[in-house]
C-alpha positions as CSV (number, residue, x, y, z in Angstrom):
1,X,73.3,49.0,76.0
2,X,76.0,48.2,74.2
3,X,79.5,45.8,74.4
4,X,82.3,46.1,73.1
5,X,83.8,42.4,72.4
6,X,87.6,42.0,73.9
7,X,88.8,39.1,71.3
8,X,87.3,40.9,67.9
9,X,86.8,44.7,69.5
10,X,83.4,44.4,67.8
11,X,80.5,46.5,69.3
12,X,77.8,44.6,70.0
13,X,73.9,45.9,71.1
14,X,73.4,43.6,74.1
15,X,69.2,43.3,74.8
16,X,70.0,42.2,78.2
17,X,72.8,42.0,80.8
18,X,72.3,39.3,83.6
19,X,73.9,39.3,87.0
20,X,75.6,36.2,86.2
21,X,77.5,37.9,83.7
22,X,76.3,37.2,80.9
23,X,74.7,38.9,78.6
24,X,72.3,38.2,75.5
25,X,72.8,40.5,72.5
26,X,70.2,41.4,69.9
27,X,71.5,39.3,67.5
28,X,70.1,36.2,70.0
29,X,73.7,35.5,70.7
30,X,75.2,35.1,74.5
31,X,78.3,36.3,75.9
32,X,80.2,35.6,78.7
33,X,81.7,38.5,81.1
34,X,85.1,37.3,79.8
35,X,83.8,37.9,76.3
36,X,83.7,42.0,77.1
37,X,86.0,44.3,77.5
38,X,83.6,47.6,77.9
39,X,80.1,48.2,78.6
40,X,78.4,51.7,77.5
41,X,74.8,53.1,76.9
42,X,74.7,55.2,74.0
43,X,74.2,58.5,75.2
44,X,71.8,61.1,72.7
45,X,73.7,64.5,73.9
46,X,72.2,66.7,71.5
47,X,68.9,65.4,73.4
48,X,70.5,65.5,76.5
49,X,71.4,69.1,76.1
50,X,68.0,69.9,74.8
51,X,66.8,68.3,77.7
52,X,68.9,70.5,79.9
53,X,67.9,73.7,78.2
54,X,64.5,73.3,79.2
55,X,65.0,73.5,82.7
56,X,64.4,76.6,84.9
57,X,67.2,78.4,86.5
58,X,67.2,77.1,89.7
59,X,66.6,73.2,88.8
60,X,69.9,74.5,86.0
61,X,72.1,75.4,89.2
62,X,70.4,71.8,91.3
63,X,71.4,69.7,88.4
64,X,74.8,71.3,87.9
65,X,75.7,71.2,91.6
66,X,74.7,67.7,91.8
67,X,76.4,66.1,89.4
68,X,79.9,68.7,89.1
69,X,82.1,65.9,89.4
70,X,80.8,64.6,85.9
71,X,81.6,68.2,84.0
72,X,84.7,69.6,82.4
73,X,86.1,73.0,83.1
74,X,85.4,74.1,79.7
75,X,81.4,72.7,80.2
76,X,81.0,74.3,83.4
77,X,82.8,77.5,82.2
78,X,80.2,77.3,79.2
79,X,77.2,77.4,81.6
80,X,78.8,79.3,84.7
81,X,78.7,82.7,83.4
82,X,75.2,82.7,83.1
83,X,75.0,82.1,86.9
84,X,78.2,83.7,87.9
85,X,76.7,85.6,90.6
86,X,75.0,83.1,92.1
87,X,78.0,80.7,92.4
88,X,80.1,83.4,94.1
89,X,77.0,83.8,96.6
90,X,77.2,80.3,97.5
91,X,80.7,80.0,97.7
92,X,80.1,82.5,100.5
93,X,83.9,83.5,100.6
94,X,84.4,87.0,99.8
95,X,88.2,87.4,101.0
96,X,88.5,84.8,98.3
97,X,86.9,86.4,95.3
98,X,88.2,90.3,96.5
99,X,91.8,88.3,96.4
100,X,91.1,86.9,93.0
101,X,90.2,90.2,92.0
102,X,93.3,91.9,93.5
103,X,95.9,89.0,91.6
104,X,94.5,90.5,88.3
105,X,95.2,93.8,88.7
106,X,91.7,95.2,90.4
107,X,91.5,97.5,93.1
108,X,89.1,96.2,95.3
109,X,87.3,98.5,98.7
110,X,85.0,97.7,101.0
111,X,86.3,94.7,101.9
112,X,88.7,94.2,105.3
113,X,91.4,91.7,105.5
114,X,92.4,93.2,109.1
115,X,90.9,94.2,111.9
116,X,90.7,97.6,113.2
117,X,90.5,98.6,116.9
């Protein structure tokens, strides 16, 4: 983990955070929660995205609809394609995607927006 110091804006490697506050960095020095003005991991994406890759489909879609909130548009448009067809299944609204459709220019059948007697 690492800290970025508020006074200097140095980044520090802290080798332990205590719930007191403090935190003791590699160097063997300790800082106070005053001391800090961010926390953050240091995050190996290309790992993370090799990671990812190795996953099956379905874990893929799990993982994806799990943690949405933590993706972009332009991540989840990167991936979504790929499994297009089973998002629109589980958005389970059809009226929704035929009007999508129908607002770019598609002529869509087979789906009713009325009832007939």
């Amino acid at each position: 983990m690492k800290a970025k110091l508020r006074e200097t804006g140095e980044v520090v490697e802290l080798r332990q955070y205590y719930c007191d506050g403090t935190a003791k960095g590699v160097n063997g020095e300790y800082y106070h929660q005053g001391d800090i003005s961010e926390l953050f991991e240091d995050i190996d994406y290309k790992r993370l995205e090799y990671e990812f890759n190795q996953l099956g489909r379905t874990e893929k879609c799990e993982f994806i609809s799990q943690h949405i909130e933590l993706a972009s548009s332009k991540a989840i448009a990167k991936y979504v394609k790929e499994y297009l067809f089973d998002v629109l299944k589980d958005v389970g609204d059809d009226e929704y995607i035929a009007t999508y459709l129908r607002n770019k220019g598609y002529k869509v059948e087979g789906i009713s927006t009325t009832t007939q007697n």
